[in-house]
C-alpha positions as a printed Julia matrix, in Angstrom:
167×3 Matrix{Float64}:
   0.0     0.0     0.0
   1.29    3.71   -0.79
   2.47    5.66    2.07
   0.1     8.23    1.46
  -3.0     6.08    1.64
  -5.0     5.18    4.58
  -5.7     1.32    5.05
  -9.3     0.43    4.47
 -11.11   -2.66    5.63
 -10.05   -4.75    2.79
  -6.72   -4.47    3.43
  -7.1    -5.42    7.27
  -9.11   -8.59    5.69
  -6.34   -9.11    2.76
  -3.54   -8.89    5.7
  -5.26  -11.53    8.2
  -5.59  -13.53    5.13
  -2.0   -12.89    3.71
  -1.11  -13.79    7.88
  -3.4   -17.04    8.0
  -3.16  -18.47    4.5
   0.45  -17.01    2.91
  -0.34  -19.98    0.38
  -2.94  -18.12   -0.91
  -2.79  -15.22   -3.66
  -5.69  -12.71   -2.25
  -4.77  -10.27   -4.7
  -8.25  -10.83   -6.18
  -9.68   -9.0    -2.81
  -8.05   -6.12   -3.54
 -10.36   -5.16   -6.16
 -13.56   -7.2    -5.23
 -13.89   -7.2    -1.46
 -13.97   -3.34   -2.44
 -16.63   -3.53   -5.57
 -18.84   -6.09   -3.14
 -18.85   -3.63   -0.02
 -19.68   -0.64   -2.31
 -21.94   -2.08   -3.94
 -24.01   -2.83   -0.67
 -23.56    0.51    0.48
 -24.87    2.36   -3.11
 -27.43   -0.34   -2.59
 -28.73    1.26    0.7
 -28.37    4.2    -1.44
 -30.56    3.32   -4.14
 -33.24    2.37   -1.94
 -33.29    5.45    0.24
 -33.64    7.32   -3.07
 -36.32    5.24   -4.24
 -38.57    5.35   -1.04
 -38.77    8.48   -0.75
 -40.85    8.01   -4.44
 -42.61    4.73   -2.24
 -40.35    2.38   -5.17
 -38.85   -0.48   -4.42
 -35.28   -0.98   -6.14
 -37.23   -4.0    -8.37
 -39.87   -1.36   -9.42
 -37.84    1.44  -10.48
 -35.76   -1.18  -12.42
 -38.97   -2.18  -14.37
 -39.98    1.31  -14.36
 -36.61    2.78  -15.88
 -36.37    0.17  -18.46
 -40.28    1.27  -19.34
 -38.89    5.04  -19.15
 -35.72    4.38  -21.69
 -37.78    2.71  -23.92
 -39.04    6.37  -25.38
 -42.11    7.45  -26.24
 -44.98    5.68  -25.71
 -42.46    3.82  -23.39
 -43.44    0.52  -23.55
 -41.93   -2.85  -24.31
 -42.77   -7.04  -24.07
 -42.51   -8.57  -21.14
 -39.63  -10.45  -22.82
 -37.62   -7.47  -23.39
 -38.32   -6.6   -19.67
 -36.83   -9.84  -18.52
 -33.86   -9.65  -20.74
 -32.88   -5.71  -19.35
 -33.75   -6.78  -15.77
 -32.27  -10.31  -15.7
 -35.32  -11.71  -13.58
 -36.93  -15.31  -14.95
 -40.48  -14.6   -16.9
 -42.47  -15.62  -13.91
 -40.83  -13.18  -11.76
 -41.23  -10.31  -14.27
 -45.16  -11.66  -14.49
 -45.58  -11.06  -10.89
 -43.71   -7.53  -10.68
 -45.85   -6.46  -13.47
 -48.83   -8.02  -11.83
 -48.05   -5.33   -8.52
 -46.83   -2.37  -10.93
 -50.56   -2.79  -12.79
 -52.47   -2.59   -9.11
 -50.55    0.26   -8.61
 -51.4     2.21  -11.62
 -48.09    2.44  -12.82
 -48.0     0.24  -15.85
 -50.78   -0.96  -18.08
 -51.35   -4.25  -20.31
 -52.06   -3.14  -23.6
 -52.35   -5.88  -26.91
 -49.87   -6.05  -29.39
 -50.72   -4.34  -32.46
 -48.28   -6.8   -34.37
 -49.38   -9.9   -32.46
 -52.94  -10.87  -31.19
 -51.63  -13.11  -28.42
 -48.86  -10.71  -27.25
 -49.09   -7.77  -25.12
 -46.87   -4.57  -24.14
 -46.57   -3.24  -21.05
 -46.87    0.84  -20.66
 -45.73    2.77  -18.51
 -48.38    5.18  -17.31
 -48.24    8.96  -16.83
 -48.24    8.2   -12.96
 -45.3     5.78  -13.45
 -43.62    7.87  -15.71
 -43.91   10.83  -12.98
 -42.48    8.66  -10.95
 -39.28    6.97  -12.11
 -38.91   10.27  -13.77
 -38.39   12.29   -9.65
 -36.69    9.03   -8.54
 -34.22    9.49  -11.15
 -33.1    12.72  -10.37
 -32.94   11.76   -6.98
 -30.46    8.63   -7.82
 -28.11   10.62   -9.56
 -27.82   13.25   -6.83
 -26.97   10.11   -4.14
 -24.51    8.3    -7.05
 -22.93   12.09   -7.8
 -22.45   12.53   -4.3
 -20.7     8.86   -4.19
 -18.53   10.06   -6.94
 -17.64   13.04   -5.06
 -14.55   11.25   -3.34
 -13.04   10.52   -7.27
 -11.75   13.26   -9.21
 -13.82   13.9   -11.93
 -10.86   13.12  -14.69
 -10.53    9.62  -12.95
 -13.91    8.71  -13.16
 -13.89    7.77  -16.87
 -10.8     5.42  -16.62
 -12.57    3.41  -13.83
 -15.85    3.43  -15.66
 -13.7     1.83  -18.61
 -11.95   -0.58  -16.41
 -15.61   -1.58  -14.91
 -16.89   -2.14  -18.53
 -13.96   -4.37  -19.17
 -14.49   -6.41  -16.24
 -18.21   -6.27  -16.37
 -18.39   -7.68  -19.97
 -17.26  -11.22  -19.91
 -20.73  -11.46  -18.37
 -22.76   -9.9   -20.76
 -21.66  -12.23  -23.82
């Protein structure tokens, strides 16, 4: 570690690892003890942001996907499952709750009898739309601690690592 750095508590874990299994290489902690205990922080994060809209982090995904989607900001079910990486039955249910809520609508597709397209409605899009803004201000305020010409190199280096799972 760099003189100038402060330890973190990764590197007390990689050092009582290095101490109780030296035939180990923990060099892999370095990097993902770190992305797994940010991650669960920006995931308290997320969901702070999100309740203050009364969203759970499932229904702003659905929501958001809806939202990107552009106008009239709606999409199949499949296409759902594929951007939120739940199983069909799981995105049947959540769409099943975001409907009660008045969020999204079932519509027919125009191309298909038997298919249908879920819609985000103007309440949903009000919604994800002020939850949103409120994410970025919690992830901008996470990024605060970067510099901002640094961030680009580690969003690059994320992508990198990140795709071997997206093939």
């Amino acid at each position: 570690m760099d003189s100038t750095q402060r330890g973190d508590e990764v590197d007390r874990i990689v050092d009582a690892w290095q101490r109780e299994r030296p035939d180990l290489d923990v060099e892999p902690l370095t990097v993902f003890s770190r992305i797994s205990r940010l991650a669960r922080h920006l995931d308290r994060a997320r969901r702070g942001a999100f309740a203050g809209h009364d969203l759970e982090t499932w229904e702003f995904d659905v929501l958001s996907a809806l939202r990107r989607a552009g106008d009239p900001y709606r999409l199949s079910p499949g296409t759902l499952v594929a951007q939120t990486l739940v199983t069909s039955g799981t995105m049947t249910n959540r769409i099943d709750r975001l409907e009660r809520r008045g969020l999204v609508e079932r519509h027919r597709s125009p191309d298909d009898r038997r298919g249908v397209l879920v819609q985000l409605t103007s309440a949903g899009r009000a919604r994800v739309d002020a939850a949103m803004s409120d994410l970025l201000d919690v992830e901008a305020h996470v990024l605060d601690a970067l510099p901002t010409a640094e961030r680009p190199r580690l969003a690059g280096l994320l992508r990198t690592l990140g795709a071997q799972f997206d093939e």
